[in-house]
N, C-alpha and C positions, 0 to 999 in steps of 0.2 A: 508499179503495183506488183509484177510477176517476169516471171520467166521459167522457160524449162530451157532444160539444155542437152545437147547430144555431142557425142565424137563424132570426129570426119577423121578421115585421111588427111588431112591437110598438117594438123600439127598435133602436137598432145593435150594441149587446155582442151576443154570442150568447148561447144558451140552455143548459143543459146537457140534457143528455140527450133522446133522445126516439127511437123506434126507425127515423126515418128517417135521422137527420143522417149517417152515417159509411154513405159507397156503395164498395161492394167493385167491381175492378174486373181480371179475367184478365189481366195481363201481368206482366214483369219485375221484380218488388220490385228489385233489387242496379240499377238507371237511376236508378232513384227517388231510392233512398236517399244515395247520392252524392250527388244534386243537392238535397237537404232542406239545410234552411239552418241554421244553428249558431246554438245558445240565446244567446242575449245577455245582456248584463249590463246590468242598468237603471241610469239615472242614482243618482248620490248623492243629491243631494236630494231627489229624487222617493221613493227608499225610505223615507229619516229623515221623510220629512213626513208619509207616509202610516200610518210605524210609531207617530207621535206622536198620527194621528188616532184610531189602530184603539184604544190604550188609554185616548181620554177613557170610554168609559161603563164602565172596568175598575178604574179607580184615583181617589183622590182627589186633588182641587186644588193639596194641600200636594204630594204624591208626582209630578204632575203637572210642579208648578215645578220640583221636583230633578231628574227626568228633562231637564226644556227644558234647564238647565243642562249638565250633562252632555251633549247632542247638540249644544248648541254648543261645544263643546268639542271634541267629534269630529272638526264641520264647520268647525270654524277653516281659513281658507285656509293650504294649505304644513301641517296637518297630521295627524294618524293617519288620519283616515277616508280622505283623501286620496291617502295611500299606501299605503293598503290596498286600495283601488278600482284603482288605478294596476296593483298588484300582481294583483289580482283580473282587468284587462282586456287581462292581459299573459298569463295563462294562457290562456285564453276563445280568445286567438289561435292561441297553441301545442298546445293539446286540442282535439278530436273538440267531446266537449262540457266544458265545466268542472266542470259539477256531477255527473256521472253518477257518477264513482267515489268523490267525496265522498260524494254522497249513499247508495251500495250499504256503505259504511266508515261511516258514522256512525251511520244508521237501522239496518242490520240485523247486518251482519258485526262490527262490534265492541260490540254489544248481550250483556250477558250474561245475560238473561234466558231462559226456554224459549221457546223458537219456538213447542210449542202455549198457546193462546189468548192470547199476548201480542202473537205478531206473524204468527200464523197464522191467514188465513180462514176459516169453513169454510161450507159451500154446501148448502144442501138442494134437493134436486129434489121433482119433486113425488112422493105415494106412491104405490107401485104396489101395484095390489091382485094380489100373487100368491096363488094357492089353497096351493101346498106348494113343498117345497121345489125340486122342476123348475121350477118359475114362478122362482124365484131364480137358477138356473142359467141360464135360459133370456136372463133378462132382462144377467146379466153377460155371459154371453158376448157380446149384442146391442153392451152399453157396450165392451167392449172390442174388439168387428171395428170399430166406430166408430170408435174411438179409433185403434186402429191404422191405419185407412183416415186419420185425419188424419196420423198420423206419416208417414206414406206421402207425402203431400204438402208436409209441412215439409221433408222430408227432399228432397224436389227445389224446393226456395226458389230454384235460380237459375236454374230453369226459371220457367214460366208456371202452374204448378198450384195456387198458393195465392194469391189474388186480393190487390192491392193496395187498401187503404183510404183515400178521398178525403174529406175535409171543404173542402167552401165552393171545390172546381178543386182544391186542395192536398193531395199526396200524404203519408201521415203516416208516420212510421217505423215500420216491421214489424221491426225485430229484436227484440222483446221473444217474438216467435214462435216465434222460435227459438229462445229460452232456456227455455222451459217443460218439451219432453217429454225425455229421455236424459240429465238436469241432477241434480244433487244437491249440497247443502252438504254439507260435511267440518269435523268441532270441531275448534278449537285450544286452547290452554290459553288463547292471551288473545284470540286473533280468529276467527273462521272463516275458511272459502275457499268457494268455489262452485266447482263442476267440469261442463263442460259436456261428454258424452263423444260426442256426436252429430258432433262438427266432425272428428273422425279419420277417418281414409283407411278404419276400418270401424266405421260405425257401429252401436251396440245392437242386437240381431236380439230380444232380451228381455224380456217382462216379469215382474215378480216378483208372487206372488201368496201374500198368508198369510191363514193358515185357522188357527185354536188355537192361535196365536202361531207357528206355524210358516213358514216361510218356503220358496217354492219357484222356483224357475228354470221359465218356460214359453216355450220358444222360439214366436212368432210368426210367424216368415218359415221356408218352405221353403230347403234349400240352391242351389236358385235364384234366390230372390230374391222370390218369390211368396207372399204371405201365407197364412196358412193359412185355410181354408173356414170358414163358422160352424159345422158340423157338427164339423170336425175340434178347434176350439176348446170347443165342449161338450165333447166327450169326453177332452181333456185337462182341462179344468176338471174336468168328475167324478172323473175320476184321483186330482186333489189332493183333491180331497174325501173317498173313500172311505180315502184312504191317512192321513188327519191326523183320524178323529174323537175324538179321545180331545185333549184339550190337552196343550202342554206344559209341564212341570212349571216352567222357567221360562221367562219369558217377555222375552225379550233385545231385543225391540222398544220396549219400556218405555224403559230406557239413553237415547232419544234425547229424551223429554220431562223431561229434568231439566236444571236450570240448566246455561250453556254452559259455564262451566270444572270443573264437575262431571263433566258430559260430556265432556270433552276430555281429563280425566283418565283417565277410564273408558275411554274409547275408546282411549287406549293402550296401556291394558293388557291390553283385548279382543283388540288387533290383534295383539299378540306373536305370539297361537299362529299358526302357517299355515293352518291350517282357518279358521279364526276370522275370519281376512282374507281370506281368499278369497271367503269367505259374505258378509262384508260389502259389498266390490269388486262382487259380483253382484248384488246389492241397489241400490249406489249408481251403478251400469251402466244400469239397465235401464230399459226408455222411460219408463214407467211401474208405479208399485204399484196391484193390489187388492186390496181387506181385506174378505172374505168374513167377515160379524160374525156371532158368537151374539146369538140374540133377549136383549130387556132383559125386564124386566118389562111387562106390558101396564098402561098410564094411562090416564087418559079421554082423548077425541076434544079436549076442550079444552087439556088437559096435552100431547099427541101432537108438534107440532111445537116445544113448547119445547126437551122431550125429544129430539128427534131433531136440533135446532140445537145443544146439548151435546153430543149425541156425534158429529157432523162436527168438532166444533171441540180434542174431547179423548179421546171412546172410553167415557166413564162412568164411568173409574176402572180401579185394577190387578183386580177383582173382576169386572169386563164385559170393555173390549173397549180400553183402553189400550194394551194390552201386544201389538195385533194392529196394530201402525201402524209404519212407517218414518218419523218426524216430520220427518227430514233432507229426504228426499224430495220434488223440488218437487212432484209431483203425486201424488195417492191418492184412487183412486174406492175409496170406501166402501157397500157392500150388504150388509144386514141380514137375514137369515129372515123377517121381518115385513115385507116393502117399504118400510122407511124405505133409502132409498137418498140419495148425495151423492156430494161429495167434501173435502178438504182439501189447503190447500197452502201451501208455506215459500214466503216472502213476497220471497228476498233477487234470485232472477234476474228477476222481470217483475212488473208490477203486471195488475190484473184484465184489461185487454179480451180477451189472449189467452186468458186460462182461460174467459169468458165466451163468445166464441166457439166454444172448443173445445165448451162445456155447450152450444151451440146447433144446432151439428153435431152432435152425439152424439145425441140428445133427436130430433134430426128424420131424423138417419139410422136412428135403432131403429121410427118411425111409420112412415119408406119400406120400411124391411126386413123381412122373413119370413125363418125360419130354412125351408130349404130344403134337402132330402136329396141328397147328392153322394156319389159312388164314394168309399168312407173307402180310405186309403192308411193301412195299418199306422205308427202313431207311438212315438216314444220313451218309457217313462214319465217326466214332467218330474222335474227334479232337486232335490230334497229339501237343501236347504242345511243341512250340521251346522256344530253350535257348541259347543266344547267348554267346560265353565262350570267355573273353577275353582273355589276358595272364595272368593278374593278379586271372582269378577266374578260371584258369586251374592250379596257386600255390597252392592255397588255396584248391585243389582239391585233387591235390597229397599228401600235408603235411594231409590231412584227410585219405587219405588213407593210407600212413605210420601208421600213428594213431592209426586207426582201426586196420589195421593185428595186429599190436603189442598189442593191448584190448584182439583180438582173442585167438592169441598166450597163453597168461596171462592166461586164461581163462578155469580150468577145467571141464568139465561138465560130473557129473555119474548119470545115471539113474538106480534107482534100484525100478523093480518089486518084492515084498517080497509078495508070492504066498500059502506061508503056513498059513495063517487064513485072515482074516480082521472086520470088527469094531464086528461084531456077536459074536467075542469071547470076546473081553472084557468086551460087555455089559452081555454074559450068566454068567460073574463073578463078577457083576453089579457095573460095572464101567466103568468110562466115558471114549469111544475110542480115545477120544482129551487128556485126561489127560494121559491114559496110553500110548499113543505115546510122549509124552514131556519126560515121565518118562524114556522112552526107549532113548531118544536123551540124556538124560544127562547122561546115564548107559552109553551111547555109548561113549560120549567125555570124562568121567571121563576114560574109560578104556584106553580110547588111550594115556591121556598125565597126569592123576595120580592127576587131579584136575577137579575141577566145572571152568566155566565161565559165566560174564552175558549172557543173553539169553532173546531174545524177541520175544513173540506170541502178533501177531497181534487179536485184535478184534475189533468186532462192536459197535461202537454210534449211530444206526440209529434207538434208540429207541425215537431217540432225534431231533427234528430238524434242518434239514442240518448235521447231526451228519455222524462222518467219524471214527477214528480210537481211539483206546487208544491200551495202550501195556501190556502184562499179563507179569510181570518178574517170568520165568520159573527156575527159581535159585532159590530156597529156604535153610533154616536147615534142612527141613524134606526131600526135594528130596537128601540133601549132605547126611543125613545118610544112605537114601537108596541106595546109589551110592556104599557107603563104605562097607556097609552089603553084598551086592551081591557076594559080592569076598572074604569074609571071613569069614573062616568056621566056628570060634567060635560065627558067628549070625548065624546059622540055621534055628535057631526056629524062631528069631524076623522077617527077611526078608520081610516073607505074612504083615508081620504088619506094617511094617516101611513101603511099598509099598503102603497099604492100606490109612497109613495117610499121603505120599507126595502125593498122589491124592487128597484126601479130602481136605487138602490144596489148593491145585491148581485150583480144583473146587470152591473153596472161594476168591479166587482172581479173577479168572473167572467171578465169577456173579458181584462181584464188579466192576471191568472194563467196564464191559456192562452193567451196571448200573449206568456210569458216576461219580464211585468213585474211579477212579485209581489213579498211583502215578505217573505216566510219562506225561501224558499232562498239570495235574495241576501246577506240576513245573516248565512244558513250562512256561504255564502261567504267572507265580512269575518271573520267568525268564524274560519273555519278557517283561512284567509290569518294570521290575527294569531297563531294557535298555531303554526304553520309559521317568522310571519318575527321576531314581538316574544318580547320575556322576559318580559312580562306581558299581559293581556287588558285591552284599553282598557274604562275605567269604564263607557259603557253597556252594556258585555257583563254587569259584574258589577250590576249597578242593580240590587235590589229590583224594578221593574216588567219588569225584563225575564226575569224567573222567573218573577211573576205574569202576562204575556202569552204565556209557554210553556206554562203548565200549564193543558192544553187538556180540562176537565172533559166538554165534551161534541166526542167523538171520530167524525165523521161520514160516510159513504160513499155514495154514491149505482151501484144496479149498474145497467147499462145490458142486460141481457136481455131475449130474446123470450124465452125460457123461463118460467113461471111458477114461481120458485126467490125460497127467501130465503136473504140470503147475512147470514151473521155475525161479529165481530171482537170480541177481547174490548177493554175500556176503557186506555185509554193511560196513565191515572194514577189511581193507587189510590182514588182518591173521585171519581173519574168514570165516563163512560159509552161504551159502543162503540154506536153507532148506523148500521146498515144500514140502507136501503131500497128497494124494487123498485118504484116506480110506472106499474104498468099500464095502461088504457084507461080500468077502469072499478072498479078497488079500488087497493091499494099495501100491498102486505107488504112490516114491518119485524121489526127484530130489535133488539131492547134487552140490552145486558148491562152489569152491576154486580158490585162485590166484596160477599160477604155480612159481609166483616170490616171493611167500613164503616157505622159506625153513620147517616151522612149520605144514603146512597144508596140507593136503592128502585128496582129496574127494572118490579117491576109498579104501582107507583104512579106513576112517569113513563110509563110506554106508557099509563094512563088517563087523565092529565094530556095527552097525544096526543094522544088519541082526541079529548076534549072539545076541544081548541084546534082542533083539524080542524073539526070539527062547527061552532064557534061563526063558525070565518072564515067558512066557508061560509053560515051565516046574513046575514052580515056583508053579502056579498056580494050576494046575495039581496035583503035589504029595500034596498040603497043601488039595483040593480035596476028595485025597483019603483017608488022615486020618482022616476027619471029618466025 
């Protein structure tokens, strides 16, 4: 989902993550942004040579040779790759960026899969120990004056109230800032849209809050313009409370976690009625949702954050707390009766750093603040959105909640706290905590199944305007021989080395990537150029190796918070894995998830497989240490 990144001393790519590199800084985001320089398009050969390196440790020799063949073919002078680069650096000139709305069109909006745990994150904070349920109230309304007090800021973006972000002198683009709160996806039957409603002449005064699948309108801002008190927001919060304890018999928030053209159908025929749309439109209005959840079951303290990573990410099924979510919705702070608190959020207007900051604001404005007693000025009861359920959209109701249990079901989720060092120790053996954890995921999955597989880490374009993702291919030669070395005894000695340079590596595709020189988007690219201008897709699209260097078994993220939070995503391909991680000072919570309907895939046997590769580099480290 994200990354930030810093220099060290250690080499010249930069680092990823670390909680100094990105300095916030009080002036005028909209100087900036204008003056951010436009993603580039990397040379031809420099993609083709680096894509041909990234699959030696993925494929074999034979499959190897077909491939060469076919990328000479490409690269023939005078032709396809040629004029499809041509084609490609002809847009690049005439677009903002070239890739942004490809990539918003191919990753999310025309994905017909559910948004939750396919392409939805979801966030744990840490837990809060409430006594009753006033601790619960007490603690939302804290998260939402927070939250509002950010909207409040977003909302004056070309003023100076929301600090600009600098990496290395260089300003990075903030409009992903802007797309996060007052934003929501809309189904279609083949594509979605995104609707950002914050950019009209009036923007959202709303946020929406459900309790028992209920859904409520709760005005935030006074008719002047002034937000409402923390006092005054308890007691609208209570409002909803006391007015919705009984559940609703159906639960219409469900409809959004079912496949997208399932959805798209439903949702038209939701909309017929005028209630129906109305309720909806307020819903998809409003800055933000909260989804005040019934308690689960109580697990052990060991089970507790699995548990609580499954339901940011889905709800626990149509029986828990599914059916109390807006899935469309780019943002939803979710709070529990039990202090499992989070969030969730659709993935298609922004990638993490905005939601990451917003959890950092939030989290440090609730430790600044005290609820504090103010002259209460008589309020409206909030508005209680109705929804008329015919027969036909109490089908479409239940077939969504089959749906969902069965997502749930599927759905592994291990959290593992790895409490024996964090990012401090890699860097004292001066190397990058982003790189030495990749190193540590591939020690982990080589052990378990006696091979490499693709692997993608997520990074930042936002050096770049409107810039969003590219992908670091964490599979390299150098990580395959350190994988191999680990476990046999006749590398002893080389081990430290071979470790040393699958980092430096990685490090080098790293800065590359966030540099706007990588191999994954630019192919999009070519890719999507030849759909647009050819009547067929040039033969290295269709290759055998280039399905197998798509199908990215282990799916990777790195969250860049001061928060103590794990963030989780489910796995990208049915027999892989989604892997989060938070590396702290002095531990690193991660988040492992798997399908249960693959017989290949174990989430809590790879977080132990984890654990141990951690443990063992660290040794590694250590005695090479002592002999020096």
């Amino acid at each position: 989902c994200w990354k930030v990144v810093e220099k060290d001393k250690f080499s010249e790519p930069c680092r990823l993550l670390s909680p100094l590199p990105v300095v916030q800084i009080s002036e005028r985001p909209l100087v900036h942004q204008e003056s951010l320089p436009k993603l580039p398009v990397p040379p031809l050969q420099q993609t083709c040579s680096r894509y041909l390196a990234s699959l030696e440790p993925l494929i074999s020799a034979e499959e190897m040779t077909h491939t060469r063949e076919l990328m000479d073919e490409f690269l023939r002078p005078g032709g396809i790759g040629e004029r499809l680069q041509k084609s490609l650096e002809r847009r690049a000139r005439k677009t903002e960026n070239w890739l942004s709305d490809w990539w918003m069109q191919w990753s999310y909006l025309d994905s017909r899969m559910p948004v939750a745990m396919y392409t939805s994150p979801g966030v744990v904070l840490p837990k809060m120990h409430l006594q009753d349920r006033q601790g619960q109230m007490r603690w939302v309304t804290m998260c939402t004056d927070g939250s509002v007090c950010f909207n409040g800021r977003s909302l004056l973006w070309h003023s100076h109230t929301l600090p600009v972000e600098y990496l290395g002198g260089k300003p990075l683009c903030m409009d992903q800032y802007y797309q996060v709160l007052s934003s929501c996806r809309i189904p279609g039957p083949k594509r979605d849209t995104v609707v950002n409603y914050a950019v009209g002449k009036t923007p959202p005064t709303h946020i929406t809050v459900v309790h028992n699948f209920q859904f409520f309108v709760l005005d935030v801002y006074n008719s002047d313009g002034s937000p409402l008190t923390v006092d005054q927001l308890y007691v609208q919060l209570e409002k909803i409370w006391n007015s919705s304890l009984q559940s609703n018999k159906e639960p219409v928030g469900i409809l959004t976690s079912n496949h997208r053209n399932t959805w798209g159908k439903a949702y038209n025929n939701l909309i017929k009625d005028k209630t129906n749309k109305e309720s909806v439109r307020a819903i998809q209005k409003s800055i933000f949702t909260v989804c005040l959840d019934a308690p689960k079951p109580r697990v052990s303290d060991e089970m507790y954050f699995n548990k609580v990573a499954a339901q940011m990410l889905h709800g626990g099924g149509s029986r828990w707390n599914s059916g109390n979510r807006w899935f469309d919705k780019t943002l939803q702070f979710i709070i529990g009766e039990d202090g499992s608190c989070g969030l969730t959020y659709e993935h298609a207007p922004a990638e993490g750093p905005p939601i990451v900051f917003l959890v950092d604001h939030v989290v440090d404005y609730m430790k600044r603040s005290e609820m504090v007693r103010t002259p209460m000025i008589p309020l409206a009861m909030p508005q209680k959105l109705r929804f008329n359920i015919t027969p036909e959209i109490k089908k479409d109701i239940e077939k969504a909640k089959q749906n969902m249990n069965i997502m749930v079901n599927d759905l592994d989720v291990r959290v593992l706290n790895f409490t024996h060092y964090g990012r401090k120790f890699p860097r004292s053996h001066k190397m990058s905590p982003d790189a030495f954890i990749q190193m540590a995921l591939q020690l982990a999955y080589y052990r378990m199944y006696q091979t490499c597989c693709p692997t993608y880490e997520s990074a930042s374009l936002r050096m770049f305007k409107l810039g969003r993702t590219e992908a670091i291919r964490s599979t390299t030669t150098e990580s395959l021989q350190f994988t191999k070395a680990m476990d046999d005894p006749s590398k002893q000695v080389q081990k430290a080395a071979l470790l040393e340079e699958a980092i430096k590596v990685h490090r080098k595709h790293t800065h590359m990537a966030i540099h706007g020189q990588g191999i994954e988007r630019h192919m999009l690219g070519l890719r999507m150029i030849a759909i647009e201008d050819l009547t067929s897709l040039p033969d290295i699209f269709m290759d055998t190796s280039f399905a197998v260097a798509s199908h990215f078994n282990l799916y990777t993220s790195q969250v860049g918070s001061k928060t103590d939070c794990v963030m989780c995503l489910g796995p990208m391909v049915p027999d892989g894995y989604g892997i989060c991680y938070n590396p702290m000072d002095d531990h690193i919570n991660f988040a492992v998830t798997a399908f249960n309907s693959c017989e290949e895939t174990n989430a809590t046997r790879l977080s132990q497989f984890l654990e141990d590769s951690l443990l063992d580099m660290k040794t590694l480290l250590e005695q090479v240490s002592k002999t020096q």
